[in-house]
N, C-alpha and C positions, 0 to 999 in steps of 0.2 A: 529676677533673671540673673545667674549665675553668670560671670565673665569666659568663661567653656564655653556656657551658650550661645553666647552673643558670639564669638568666634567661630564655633562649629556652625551655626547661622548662616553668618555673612560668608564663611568657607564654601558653604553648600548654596549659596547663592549666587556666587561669582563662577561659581563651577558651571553650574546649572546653566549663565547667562552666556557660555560660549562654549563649553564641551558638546562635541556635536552638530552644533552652530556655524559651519566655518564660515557663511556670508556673516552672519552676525559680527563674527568675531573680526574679518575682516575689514567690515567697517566701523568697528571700534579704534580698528587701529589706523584706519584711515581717520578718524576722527580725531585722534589724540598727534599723528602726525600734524595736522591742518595746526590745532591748536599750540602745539610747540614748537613748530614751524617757525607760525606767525609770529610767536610770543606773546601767545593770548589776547591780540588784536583780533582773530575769528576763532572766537572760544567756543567752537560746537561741542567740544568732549565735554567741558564744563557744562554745556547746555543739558548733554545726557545725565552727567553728574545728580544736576538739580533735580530730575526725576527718581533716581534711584533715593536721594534725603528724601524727597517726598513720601517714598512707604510705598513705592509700585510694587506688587511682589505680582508674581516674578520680573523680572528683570527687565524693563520694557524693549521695544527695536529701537532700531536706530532709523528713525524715522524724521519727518518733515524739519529739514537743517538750517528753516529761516525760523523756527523756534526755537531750535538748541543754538541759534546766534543768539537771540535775545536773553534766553536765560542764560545762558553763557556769561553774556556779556551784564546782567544782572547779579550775578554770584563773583564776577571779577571786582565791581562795585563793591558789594561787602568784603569781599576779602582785603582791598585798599584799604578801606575804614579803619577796618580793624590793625592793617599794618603801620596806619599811619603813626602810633605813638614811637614802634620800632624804629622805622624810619627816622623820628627828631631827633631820636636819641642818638641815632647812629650820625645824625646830620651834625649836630650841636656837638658831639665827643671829639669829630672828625675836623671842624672849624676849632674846636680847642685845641687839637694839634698843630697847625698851622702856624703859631707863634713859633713852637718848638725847632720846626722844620726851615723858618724861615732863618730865624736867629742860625741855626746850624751850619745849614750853606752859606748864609753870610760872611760869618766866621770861617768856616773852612776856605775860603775862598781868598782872605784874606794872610791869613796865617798858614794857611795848607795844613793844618792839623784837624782831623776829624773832632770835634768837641759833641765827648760819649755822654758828657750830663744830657745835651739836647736828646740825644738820640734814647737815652734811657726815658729820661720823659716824653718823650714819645711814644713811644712803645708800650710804657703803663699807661696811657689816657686810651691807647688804643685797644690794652685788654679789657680795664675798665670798663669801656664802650659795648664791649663785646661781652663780658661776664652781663652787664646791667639788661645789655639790650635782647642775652637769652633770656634772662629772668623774667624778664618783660612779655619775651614772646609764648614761653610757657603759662604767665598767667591769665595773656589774653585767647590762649588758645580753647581755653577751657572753657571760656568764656563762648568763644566762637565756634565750638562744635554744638553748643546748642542753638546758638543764633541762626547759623546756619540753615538748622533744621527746621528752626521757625519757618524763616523765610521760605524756603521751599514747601512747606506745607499750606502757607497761608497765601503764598503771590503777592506778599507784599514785602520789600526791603525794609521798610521801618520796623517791621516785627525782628527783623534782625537784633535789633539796638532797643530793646523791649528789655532793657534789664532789669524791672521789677519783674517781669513773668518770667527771664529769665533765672533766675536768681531762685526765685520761687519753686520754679519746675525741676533744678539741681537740688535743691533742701528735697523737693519728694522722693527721688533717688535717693537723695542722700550724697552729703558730700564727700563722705571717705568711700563708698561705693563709686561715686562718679569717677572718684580723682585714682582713685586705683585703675579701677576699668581703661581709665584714658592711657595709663600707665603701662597698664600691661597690650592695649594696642599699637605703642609706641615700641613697645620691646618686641613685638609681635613683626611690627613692621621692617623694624631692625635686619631682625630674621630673616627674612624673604626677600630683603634688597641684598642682603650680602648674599643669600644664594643664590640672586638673579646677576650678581657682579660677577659671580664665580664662573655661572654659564654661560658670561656674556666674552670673557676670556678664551671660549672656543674658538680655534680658528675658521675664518669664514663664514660660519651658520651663527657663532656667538652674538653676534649686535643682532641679527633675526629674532634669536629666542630672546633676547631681553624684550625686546620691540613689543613682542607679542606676550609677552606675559605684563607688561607694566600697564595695562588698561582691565585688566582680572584684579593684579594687585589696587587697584585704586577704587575699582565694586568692594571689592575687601574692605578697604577701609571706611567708607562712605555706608555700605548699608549697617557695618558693625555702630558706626555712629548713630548711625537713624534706630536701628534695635537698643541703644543704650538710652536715647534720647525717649522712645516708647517704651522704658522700663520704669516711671514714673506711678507712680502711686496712684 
């Protein structure tokens, strides 16, 4: 399955799950307000999320919301895990600046003169941090668009972190297949947030149409993963 396909796919899926649809579509967006709301404390959208990885084709409703809390809130779980290394890194880079900072003020306070060496080390441990901890999150991402899909397919979270079958089921893909695909989903996505930034710059109606397009964009991305994760050998 060509990376077109999987695009044109998930395109005509997302389409599919709300053109037409306005109750649908309306309580998607009620759904993903709750969830961003809260701050993913009542992750219903995620809940819906988890059915679309699963493989529902078409697009399912937006239906019983004490299940899309659980799954919800089961996919918020894996996605922790998985941030967690991001997170140390960013914890641990972020307490080694802390000498820097302290020293600085200290001295300034004393002397009244800003001392640039601290501040220059600072500010390298904090790109540092930041170069390390994207690198980190691109390679765990790849990692977690299949986990993901485990999970959702199986109902269990520990298929999540199955990284021998993980491992195994990107080799039948194919690595330079997957790592492209994921690549060009990411550019893909690019696209479609700067032109949801663009229209969201209208006045008045702008934050409306973003609103309503950023739960089509995220079918978008989510079933194109689940067609990539089902283009395994």
């Amino acid at each position: 399955m060509s990376i077109s396909t999987c695009a044109s796919g998930s395109f005509a899926y997302a389409q599919e799950a709300v053109w037409g649809k306005w109750k649908q579509w309306i309580l998607l967006v009620v759904a993903y307000l709750i969830t961003t709301i809260t701050l993913y404390l009542v992750p219903v959208f995620n809940g819906y999320l988890v059915s679309v990885l699963s493989g529902k084709v078409p697009a399912p409703e937006v239906e019983n919301w004490g299940k899309l809390f659980v799954d919800g809130w089961k996919l918020n779980i894996v996605s922790l895990i998985y941030m967690l290394p991001v997170i140390i890194i960013l914890i641990i880079f972020g307490a080694a600046t802390l000498p820097f900072a302290i020293a600085g003020a200290a001295m300034g306070d004393m002397t009244g003169v800003v001392p640039y060496q601290f501040i220059i080390g600072a500010v390298l441990e904090l790109m540092a941090a930041f170069i390390i901890a994207t690198v980190a999150a691109i390679i765990i991402s790849l990692i977690a668009y299949t986990g993901v899909v485990r999970f959702a397919k199986t109902g269990s979270i520990g298929e999540a972190f199955n990284f021998g079958a993980i491992f195994e089921h990107i080799g039948e893909i194919g690595w330079l297949n997957y790592i492209f695909a994921v690549i060009a989903l990411w550019v893909i996505i690019c696209v479609f947030a700067f032109i949801i930034g663009i229209l969201s710059a209208i006045p008045f109606l702008g934050w409306l149409i973003s609103l309503f397009l950023a739960p089509p964009l995220s079918l978008f991305t989510w079933r194109y993963v689940t067609m990539l994760y089902e283009n395994a050998a």
